[in-house]
C-alpha positions in Angstrom: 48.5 118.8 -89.4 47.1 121.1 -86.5 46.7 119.8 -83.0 42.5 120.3 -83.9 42.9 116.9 -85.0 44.9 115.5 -81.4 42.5 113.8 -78.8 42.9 115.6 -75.6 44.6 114.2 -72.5 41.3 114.5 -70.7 40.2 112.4 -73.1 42.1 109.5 -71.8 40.9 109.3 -68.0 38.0 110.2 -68.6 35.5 106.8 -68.8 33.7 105.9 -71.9 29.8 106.7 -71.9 28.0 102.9 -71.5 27.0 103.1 -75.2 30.8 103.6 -75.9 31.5 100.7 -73.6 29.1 98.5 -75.1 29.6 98.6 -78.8 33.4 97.6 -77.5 31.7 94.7 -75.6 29.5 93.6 -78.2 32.9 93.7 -81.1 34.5 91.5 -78.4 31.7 89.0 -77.8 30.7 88.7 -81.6 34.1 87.6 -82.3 34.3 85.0 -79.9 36.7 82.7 -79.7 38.7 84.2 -82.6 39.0 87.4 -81.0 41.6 90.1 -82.5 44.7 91.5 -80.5 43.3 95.0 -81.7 39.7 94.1 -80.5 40.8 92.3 -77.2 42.9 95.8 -76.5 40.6 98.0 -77.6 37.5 96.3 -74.7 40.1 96.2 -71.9 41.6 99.5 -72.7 37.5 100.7 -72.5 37.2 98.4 -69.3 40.3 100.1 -67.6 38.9 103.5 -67.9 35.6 102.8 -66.4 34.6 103.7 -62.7 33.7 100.6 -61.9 36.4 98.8 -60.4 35.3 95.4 -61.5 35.3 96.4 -65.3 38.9 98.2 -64.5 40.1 94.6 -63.2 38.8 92.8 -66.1 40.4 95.2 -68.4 43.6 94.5 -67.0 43.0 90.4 -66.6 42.3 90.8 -70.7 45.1 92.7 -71.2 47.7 90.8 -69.2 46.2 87.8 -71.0 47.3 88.8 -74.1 50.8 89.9 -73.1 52.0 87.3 -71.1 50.6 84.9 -74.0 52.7 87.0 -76.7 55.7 86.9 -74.2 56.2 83.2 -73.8 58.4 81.1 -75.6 57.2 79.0 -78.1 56.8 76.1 -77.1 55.0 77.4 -74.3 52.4 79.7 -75.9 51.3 77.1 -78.2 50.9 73.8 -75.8 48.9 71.6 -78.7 51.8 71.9 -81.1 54.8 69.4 -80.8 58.1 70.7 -80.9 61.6 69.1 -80.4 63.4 70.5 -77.7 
């Protein structure tokens, strides 16, 4: 495998062009409420690279979202379920 195939560094500050940005943003709405991890990533990781410092602190208001979710307990991520503590 030659490095033809890498994605340059550049690549990754550099913002994504607004058509980019919005097929992320449209994946993201269509899904909804049922949103995927990868989808949910993929829109704030777009967000964060933006200009725009309103997209950049949405990106990272999705993205700790998602991690402070995953990095709860249990019982504490998933308030509707009953558990016996």
């Amino acid at each position: 495998m030659g490095s033809e195939n890498l994605p340059y560094a550049a690549d990754a500050e550099s913002p994504l062009k607004e058509a980019e940005l919005a097929v992320l943003r449209k994946q993201y709405e269509r899904e909804g409420q049922f949103v995927g991890v990868q989808t949910k990533f993929n829109y704030a990781w777009g967000l964060i690279k933006s200009d725009q410092a309103a997209d950049q602190r949405l990106g990272v208001k999705l993205l700790s979202g998602e991690f402070l979710f995953f990095s709860l307990p249990p019982a504490l991520s998933h308030p509707k379920e009953k558990t016996n503590i």
